[in-house]
Backbone as XML, in Angstrom:
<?xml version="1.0"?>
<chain id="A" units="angstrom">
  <residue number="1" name="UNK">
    <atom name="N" x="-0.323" y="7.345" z="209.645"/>
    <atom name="CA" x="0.888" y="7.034" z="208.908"/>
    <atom name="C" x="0.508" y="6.678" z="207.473"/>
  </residue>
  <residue number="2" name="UNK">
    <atom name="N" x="1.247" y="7.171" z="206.339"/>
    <atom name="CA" x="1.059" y="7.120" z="205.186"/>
    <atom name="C" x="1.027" y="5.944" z="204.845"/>
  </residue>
  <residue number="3" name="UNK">
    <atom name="N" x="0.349" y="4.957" z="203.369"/>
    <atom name="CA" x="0.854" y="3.443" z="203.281"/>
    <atom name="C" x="1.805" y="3.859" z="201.866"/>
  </residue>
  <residue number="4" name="UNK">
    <atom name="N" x="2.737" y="3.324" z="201.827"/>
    <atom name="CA" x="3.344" y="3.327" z="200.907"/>
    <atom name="C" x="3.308" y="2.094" z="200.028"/>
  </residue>
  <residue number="5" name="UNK">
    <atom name="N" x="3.149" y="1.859" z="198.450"/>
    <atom name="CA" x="2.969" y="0.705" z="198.041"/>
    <atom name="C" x="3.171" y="1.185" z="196.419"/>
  </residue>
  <residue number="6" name="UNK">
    <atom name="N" x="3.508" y="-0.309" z="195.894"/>
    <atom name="CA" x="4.242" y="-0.089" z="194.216"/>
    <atom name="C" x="3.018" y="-0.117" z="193.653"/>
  </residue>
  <residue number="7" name="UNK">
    <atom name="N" x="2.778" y="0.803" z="192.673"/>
    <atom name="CA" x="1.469" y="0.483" z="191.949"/>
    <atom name="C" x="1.950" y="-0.342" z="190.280"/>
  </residue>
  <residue number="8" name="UNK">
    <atom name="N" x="1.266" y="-1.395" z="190.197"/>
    <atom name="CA" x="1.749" y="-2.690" z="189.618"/>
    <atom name="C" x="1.049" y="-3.111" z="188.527"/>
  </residue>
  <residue number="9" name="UNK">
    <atom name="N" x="1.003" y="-2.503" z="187.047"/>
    <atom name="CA" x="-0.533" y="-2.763" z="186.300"/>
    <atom name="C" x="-0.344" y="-4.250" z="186.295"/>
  </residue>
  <residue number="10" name="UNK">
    <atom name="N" x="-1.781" y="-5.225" z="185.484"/>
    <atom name="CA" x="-2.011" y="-6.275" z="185.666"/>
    <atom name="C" x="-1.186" y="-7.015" z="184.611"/>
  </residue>
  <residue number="11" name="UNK">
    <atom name="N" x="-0.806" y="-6.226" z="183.372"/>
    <atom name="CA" x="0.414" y="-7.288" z="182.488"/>
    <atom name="C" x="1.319" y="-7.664" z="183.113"/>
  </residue>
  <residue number="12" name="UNK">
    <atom name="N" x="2.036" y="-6.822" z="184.121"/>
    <atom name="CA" x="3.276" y="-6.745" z="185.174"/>
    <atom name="C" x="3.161" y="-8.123" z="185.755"/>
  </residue>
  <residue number="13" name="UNK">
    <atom name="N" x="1.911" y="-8.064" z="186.112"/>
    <atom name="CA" x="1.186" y="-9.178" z="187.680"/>
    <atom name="C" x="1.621" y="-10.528" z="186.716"/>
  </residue>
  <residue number="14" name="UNK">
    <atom name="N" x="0.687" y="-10.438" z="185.385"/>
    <atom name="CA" x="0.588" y="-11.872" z="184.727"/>
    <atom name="C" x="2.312" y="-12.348" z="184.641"/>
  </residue>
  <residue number="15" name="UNK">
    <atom name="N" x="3.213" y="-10.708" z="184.394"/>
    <atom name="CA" x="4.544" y="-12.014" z="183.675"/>
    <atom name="C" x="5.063" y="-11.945" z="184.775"/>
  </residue>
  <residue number="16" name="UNK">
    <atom name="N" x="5.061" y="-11.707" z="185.971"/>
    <atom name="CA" x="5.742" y="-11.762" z="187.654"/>
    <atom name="C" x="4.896" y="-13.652" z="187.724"/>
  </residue>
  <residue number="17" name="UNK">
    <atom name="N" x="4.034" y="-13.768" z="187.749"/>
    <atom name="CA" x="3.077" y="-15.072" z="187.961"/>
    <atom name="C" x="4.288" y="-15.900" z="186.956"/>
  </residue>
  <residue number="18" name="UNK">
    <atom name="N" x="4.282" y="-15.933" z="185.400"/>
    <atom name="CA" x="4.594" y="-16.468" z="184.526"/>
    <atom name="C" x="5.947" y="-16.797" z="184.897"/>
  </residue>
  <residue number="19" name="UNK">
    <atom name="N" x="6.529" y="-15.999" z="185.107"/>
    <atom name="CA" x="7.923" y="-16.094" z="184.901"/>
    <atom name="C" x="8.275" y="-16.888" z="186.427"/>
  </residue>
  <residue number="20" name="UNK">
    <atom name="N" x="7.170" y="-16.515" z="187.699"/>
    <atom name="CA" x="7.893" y="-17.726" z="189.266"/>
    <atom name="C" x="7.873" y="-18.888" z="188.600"/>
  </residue>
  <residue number="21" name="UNK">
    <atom name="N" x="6.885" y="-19.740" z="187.754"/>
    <atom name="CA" x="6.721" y="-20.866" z="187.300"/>
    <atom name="C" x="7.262" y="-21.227" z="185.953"/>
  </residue>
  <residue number="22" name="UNK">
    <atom name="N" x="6.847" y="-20.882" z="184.693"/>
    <atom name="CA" x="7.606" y="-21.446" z="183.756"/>
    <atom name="C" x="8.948" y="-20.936" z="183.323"/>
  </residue>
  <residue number="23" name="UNK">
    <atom name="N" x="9.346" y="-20.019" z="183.773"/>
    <atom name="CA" x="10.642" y="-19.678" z="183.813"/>
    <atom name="C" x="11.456" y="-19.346" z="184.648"/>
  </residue>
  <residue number="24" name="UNK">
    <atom name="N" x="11.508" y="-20.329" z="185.787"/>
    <atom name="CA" x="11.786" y="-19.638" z="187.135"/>
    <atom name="C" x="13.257" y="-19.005" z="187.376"/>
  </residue>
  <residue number="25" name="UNK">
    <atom name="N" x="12.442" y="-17.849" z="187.659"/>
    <atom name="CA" x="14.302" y="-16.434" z="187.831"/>
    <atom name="C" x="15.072" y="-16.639" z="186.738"/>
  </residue>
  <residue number="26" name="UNK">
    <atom name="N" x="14.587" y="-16.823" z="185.277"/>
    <atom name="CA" x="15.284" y="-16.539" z="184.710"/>
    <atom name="C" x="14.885" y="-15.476" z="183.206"/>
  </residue>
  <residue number="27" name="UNK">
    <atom name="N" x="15.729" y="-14.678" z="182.421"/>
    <atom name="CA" x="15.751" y="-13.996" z="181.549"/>
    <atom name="C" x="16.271" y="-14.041" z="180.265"/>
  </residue>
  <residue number="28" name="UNK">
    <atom name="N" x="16.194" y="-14.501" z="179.107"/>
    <atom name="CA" x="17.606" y="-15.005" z="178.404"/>
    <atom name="C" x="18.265" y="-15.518" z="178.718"/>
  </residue>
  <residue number="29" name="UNK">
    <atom name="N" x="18.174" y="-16.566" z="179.150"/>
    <atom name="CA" x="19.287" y="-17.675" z="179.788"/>
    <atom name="C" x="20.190" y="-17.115" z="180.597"/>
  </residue>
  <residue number="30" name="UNK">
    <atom name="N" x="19.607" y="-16.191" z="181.459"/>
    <atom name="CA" x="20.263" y="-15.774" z="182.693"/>
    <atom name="C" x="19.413" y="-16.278" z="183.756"/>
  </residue>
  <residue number="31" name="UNK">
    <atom name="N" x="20.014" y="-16.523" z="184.839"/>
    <atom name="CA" x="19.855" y="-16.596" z="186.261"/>
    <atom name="C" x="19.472" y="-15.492" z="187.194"/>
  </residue>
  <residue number="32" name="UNK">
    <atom name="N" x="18.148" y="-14.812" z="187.069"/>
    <atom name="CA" x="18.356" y="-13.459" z="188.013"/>
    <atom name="C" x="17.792" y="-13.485" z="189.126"/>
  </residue>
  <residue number="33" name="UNK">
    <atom name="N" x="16.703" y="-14.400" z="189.279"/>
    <atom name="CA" x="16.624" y="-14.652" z="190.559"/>
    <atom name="C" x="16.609" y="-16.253" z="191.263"/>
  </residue>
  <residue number="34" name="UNK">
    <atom name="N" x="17.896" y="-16.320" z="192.103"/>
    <atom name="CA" x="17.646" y="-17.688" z="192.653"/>
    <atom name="C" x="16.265" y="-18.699" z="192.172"/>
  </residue>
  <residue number="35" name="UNK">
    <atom name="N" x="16.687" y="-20.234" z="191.394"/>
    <atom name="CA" x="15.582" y="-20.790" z="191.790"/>
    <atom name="C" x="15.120" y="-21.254" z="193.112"/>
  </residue>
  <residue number="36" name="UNK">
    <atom name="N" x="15.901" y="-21.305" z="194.179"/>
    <atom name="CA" x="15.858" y="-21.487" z="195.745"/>
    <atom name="C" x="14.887" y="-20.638" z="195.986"/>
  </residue>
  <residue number="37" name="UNK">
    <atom name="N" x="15.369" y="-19.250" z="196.187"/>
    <atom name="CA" x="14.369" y="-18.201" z="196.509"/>
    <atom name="C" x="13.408" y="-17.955" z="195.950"/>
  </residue>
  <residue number="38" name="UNK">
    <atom name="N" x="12.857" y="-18.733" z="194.551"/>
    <atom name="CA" x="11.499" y="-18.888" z="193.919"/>
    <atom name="C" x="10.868" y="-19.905" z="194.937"/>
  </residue>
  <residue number="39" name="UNK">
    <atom name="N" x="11.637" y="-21.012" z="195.245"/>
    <atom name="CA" x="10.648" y="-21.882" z="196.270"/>
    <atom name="C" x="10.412" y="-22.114" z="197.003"/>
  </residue>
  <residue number="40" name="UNK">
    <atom name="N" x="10.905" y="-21.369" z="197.873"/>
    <atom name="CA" x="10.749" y="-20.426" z="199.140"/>
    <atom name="C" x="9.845" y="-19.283" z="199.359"/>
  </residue>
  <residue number="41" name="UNK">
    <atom name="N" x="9.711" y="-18.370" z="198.242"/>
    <atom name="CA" x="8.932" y="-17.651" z="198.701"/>
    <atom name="C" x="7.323" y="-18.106" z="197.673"/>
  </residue>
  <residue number="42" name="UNK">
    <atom name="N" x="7.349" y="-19.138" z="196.899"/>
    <atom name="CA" x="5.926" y="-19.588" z="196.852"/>
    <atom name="C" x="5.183" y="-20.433" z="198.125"/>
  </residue>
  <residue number="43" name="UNK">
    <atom name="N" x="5.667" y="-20.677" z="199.074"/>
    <atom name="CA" x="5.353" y="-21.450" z="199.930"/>
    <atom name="C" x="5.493" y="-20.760" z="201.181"/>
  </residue>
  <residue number="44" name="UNK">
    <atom name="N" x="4.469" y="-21.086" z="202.328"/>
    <atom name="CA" x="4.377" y="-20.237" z="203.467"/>
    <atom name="C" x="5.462" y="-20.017" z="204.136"/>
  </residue>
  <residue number="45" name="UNK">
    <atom name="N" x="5.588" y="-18.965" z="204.636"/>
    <atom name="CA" x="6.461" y="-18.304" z="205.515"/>
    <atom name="C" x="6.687" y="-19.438" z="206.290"/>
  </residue>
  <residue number="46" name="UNK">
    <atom name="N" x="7.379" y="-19.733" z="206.893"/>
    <atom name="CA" x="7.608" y="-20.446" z="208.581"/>
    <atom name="C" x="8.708" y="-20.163" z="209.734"/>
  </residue>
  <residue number="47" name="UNK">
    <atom name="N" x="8.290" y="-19.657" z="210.234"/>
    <atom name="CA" x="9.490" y="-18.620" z="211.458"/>
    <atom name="C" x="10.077" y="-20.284" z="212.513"/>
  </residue>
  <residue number="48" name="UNK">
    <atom name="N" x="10.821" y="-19.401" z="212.993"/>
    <atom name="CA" x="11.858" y="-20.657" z="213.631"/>
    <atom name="C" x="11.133" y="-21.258" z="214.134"/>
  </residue>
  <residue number="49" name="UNK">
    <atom name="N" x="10.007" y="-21.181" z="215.171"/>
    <atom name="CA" x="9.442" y="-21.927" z="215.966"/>
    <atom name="C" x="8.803" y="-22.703" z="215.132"/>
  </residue>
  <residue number="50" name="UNK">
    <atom name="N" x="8.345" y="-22.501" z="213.855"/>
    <atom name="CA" x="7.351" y="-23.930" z="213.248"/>
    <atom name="C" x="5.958" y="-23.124" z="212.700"/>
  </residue>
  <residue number="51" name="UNK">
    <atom name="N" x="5.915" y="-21.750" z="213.073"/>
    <atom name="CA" x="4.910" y="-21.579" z="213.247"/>
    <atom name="C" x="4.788" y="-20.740" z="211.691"/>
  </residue>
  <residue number="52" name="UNK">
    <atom name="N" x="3.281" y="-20.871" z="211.147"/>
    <atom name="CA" x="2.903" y="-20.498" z="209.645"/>
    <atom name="C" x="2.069" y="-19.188" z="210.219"/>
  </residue>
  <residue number="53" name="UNK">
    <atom name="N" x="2.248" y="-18.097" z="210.424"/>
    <atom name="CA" x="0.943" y="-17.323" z="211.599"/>
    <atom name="C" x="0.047" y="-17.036" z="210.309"/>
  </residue>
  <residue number="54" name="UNK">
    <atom name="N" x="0.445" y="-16.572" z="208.694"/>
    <atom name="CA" x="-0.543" y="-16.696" z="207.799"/>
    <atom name="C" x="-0.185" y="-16.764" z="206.294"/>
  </residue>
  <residue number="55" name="UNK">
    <atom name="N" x="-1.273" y="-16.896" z="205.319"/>
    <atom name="CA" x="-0.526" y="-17.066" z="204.256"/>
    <atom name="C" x="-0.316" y="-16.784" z="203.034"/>
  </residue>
  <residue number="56" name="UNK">
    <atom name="N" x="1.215" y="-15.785" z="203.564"/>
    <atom name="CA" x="2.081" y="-15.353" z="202.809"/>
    <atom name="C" x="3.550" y="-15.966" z="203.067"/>
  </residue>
  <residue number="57" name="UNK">
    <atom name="N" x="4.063" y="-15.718" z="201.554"/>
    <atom name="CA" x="5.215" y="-16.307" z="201.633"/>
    <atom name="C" x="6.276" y="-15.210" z="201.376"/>
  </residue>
  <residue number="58" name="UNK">
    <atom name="N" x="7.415" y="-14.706" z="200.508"/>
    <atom name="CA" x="8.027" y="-14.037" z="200.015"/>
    <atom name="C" x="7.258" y="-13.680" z="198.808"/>
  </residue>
  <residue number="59" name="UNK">
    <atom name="N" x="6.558" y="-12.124" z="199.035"/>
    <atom name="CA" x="6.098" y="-11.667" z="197.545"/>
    <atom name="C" x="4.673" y="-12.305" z="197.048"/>
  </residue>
  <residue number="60" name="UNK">
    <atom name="N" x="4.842" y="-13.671" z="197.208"/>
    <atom name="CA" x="3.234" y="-14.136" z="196.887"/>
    <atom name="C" x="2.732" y="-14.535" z="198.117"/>
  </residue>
  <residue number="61" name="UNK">
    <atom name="N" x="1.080" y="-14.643" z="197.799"/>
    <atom name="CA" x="-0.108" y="-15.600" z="198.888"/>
    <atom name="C" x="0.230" y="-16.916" z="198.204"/>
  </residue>
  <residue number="62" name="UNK">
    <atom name="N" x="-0.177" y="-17.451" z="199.164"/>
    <atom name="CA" x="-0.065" y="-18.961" z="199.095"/>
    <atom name="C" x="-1.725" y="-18.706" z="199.479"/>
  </residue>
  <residue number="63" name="UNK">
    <atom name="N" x="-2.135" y="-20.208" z="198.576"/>
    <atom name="CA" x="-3.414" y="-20.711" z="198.516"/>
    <atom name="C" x="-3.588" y="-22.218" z="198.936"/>
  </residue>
  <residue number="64" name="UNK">
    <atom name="N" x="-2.557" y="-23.052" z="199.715"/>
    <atom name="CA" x="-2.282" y="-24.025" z="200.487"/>
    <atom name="C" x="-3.738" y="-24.396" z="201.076"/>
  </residue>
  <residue number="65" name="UNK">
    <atom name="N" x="-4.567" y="-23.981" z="201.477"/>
    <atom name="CA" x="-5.392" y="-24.058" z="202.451"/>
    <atom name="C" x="-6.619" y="-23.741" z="201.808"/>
  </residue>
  <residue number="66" name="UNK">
    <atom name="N" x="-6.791" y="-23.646" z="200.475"/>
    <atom name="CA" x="-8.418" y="-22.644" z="199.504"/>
    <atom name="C" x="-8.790" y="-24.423" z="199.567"/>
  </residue>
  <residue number="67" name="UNK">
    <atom name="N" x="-10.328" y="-24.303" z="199.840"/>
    <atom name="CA" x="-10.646" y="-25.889" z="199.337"/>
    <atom name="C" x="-11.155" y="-25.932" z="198.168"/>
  </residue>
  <residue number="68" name="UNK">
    <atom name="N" x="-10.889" y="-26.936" z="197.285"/>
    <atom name="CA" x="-11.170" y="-27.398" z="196.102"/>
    <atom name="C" x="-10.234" y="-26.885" z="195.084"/>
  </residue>
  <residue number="69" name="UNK">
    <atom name="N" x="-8.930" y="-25.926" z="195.612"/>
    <atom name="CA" x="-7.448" y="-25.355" z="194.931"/>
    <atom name="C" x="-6.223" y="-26.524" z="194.913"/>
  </residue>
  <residue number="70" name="UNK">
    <atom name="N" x="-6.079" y="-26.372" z="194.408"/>
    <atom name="CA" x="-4.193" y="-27.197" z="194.344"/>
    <atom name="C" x="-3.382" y="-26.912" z="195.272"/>
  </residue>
  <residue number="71" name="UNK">
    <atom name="N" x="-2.629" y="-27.369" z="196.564"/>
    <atom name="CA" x="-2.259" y="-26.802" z="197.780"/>
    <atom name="C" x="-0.886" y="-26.073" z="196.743"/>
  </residue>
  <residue number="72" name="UNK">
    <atom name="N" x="-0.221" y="-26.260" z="196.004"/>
    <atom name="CA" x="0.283" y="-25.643" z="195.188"/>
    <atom name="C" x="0.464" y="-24.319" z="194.490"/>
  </residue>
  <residue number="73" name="UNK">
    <atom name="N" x="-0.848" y="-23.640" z="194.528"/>
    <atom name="CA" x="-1.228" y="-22.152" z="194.253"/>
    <atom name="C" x="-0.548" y="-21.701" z="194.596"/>
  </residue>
  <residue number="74" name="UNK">
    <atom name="N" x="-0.376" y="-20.081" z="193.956"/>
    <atom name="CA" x="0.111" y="-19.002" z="194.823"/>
    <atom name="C" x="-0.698" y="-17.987" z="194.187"/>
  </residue>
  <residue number="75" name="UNK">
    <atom name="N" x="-0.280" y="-16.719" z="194.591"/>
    <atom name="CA" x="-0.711" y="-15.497" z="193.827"/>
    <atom name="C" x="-0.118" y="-14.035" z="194.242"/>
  </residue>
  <residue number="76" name="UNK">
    <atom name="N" x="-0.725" y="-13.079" z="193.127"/>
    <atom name="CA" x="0.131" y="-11.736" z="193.776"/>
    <atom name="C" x="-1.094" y="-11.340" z="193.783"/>
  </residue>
  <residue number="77" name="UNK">
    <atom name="N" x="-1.130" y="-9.892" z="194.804"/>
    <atom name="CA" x="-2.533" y="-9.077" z="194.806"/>
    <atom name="C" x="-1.884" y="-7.839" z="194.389"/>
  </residue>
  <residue number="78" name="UNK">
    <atom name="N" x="-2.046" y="-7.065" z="193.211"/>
    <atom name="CA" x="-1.957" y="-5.865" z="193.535"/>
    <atom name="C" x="-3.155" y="-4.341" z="193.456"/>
  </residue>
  <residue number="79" name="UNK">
    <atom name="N" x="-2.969" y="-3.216" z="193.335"/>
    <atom name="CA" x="-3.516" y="-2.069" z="193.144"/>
    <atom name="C" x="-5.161" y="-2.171" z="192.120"/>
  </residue>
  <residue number="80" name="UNK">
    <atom name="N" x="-6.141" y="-2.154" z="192.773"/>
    <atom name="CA" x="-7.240" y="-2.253" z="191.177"/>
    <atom name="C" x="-7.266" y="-3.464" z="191.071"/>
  </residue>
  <residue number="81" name="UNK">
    <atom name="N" x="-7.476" y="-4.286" z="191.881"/>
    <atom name="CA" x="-7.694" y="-6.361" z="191.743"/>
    <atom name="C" x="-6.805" y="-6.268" z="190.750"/>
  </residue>
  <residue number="82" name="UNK">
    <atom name="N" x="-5.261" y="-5.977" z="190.539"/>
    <atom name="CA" x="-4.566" y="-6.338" z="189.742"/>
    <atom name="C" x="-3.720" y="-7.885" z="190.273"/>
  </residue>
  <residue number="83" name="UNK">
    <atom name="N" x="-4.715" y="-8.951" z="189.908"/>
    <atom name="CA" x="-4.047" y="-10.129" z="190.387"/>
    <atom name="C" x="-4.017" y="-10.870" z="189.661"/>
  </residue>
  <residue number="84" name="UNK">
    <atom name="N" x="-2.717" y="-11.801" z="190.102"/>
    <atom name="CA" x="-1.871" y="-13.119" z="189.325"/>
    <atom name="C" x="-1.980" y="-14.370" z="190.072"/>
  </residue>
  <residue number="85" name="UNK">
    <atom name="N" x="-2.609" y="-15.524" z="189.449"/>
    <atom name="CA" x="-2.955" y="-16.470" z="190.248"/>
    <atom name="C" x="-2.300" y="-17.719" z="189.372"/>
  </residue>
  <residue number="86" name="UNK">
    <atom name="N" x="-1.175" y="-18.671" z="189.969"/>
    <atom name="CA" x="-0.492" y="-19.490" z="189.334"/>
    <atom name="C" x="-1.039" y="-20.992" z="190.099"/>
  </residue>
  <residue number="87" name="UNK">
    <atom name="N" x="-1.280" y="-21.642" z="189.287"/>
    <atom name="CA" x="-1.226" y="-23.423" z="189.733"/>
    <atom name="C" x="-0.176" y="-24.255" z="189.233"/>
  </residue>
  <residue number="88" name="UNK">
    <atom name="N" x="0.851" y="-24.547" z="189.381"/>
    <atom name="CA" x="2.156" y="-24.866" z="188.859"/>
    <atom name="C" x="1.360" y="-26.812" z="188.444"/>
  </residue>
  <residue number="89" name="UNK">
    <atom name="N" x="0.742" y="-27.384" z="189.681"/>
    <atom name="CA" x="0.269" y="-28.556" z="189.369"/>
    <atom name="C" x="-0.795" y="-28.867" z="187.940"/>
  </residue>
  <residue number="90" name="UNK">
    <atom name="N" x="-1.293" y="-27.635" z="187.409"/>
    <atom name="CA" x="-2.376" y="-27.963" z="186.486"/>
    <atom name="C" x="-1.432" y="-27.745" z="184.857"/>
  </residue>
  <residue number="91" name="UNK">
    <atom name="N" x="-1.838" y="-28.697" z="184.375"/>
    <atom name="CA" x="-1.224" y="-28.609" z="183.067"/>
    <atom name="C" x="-2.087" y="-27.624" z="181.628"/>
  </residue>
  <residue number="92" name="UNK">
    <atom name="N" x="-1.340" y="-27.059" z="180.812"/>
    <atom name="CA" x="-2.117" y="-26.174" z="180.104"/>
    <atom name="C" x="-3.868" y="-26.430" z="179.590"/>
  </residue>
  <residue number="93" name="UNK">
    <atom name="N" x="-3.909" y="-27.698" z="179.219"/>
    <atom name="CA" x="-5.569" y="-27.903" z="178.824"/>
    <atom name="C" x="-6.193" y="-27.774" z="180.638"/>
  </residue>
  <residue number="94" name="UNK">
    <atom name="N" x="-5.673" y="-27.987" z="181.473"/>
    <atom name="CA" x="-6.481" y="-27.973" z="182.228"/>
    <atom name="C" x="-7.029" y="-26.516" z="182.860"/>
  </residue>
  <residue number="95" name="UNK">
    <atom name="N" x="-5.780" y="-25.653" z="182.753"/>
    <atom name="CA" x="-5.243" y="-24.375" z="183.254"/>
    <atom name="C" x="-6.123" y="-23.557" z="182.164"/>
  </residue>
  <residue number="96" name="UNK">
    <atom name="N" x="-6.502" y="-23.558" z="181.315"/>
    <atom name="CA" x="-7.203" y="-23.000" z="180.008"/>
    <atom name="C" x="-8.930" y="-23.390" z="180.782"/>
  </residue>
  <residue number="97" name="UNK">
    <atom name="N" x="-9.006" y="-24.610" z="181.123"/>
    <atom name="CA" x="-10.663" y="-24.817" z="181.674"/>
    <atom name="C" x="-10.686" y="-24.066" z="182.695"/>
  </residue>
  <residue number="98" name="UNK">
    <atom name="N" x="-10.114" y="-24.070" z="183.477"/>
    <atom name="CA" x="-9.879" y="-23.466" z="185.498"/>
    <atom name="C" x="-10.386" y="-21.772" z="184.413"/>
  </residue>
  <residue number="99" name="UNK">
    <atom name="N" x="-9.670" y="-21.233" z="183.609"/>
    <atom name="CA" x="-9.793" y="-20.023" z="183.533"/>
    <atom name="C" x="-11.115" y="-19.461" z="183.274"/>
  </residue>
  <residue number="100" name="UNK">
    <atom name="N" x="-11.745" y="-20.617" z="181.934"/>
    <atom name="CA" x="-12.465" y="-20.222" z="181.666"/>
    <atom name="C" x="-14.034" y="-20.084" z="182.115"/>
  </residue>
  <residue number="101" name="UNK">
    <atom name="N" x="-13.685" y="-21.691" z="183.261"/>
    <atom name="CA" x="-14.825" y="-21.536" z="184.704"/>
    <atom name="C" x="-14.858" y="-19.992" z="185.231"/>
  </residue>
  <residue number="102" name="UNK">
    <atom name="N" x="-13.859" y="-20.039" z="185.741"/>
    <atom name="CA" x="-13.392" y="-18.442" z="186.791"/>
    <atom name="C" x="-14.133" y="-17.292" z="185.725"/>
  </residue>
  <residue number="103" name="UNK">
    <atom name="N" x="-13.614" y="-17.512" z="184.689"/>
    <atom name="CA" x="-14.752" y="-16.208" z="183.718"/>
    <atom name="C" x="-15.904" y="-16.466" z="183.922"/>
  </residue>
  <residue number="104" name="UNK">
    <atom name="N" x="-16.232" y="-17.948" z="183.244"/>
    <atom name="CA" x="-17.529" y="-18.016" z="183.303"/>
    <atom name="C" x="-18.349" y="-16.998" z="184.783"/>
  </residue>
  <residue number="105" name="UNK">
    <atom name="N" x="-17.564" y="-17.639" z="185.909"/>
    <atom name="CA" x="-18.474" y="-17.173" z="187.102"/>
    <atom name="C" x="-18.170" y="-15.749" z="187.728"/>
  </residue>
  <residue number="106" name="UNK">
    <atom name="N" x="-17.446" y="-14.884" z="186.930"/>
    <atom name="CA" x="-17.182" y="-13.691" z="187.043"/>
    <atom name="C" x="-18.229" y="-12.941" z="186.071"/>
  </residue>
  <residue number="107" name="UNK">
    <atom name="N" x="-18.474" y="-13.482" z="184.950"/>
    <atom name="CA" x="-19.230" y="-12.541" z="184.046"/>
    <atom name="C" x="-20.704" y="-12.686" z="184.522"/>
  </residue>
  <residue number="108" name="UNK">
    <atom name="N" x="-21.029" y="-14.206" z="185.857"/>
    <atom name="CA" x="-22.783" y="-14.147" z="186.062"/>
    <atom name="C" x="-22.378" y="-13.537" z="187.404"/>
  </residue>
  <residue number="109" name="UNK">
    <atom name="N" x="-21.709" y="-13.147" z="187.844"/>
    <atom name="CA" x="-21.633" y="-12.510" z="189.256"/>
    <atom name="C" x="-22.037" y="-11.194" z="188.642"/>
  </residue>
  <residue number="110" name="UNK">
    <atom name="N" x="-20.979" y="-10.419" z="187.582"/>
    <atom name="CA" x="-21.496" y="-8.959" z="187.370"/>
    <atom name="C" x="-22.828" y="-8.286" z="186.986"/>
  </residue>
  <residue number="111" name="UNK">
    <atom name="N" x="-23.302" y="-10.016" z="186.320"/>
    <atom name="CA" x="-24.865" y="-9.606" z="185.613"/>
    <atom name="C" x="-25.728" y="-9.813" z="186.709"/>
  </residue>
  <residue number="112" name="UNK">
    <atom name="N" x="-25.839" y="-10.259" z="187.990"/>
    <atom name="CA" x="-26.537" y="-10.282" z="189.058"/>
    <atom name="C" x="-26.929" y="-8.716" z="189.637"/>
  </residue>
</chain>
């Protein structure tokens, strides 16, 4: 069976990330997508019984469970590691260090 799937470049990813958090569902001072359904689907699924079976929520991963992450995280994965990774708890000076660790240890992973 074929997979069918949106192919999503990574500017897309960053303002889909940007916009669940600092502008949530909105456009020009429009309302386009529920803020309800922004906080709902950053946070795990949970089916009637209680049960989380894994974690995804609506549209993003949840990172609830990464140790040494903000149970707060989320993220999108798409096509070509085109991914968006949001910490709503970290404030910009901090969110600017987190990044520039994550480079840091991306650019000695490639030189290995």
């Amino acid at each position: 069976m074929p997979q069918e799937f949106l192919k999503v470049p990574s500017r897309e990813h960053g303002i889909t990330g940007w916009h669940a958090h600092e502008l949530p569902g909105t456009w020009r001072d429009h309302q386009l997508v529920p803020r309800r359904w922004l906080e709902v689907a950053t946070r795990r699924f949970v089916r009637a019984d209680g049960a989380t079976p894994n974690d995804y929520g609506y549209t993003f991963w949840i990172m609830d469970e990464v140790d040494g992450v903000p149970r707060d995280a989320f993220s999108t994965h798409g096509d070509r590691l085109n991914d968006s990774y949001v910490v709503p708890s970290l404030d910009p000076p901090e969110r600017a260090k987190v990044r520039n660790e994550l480079l840091q240890k991306i650019v000695a992973a490639l030189r290995k």
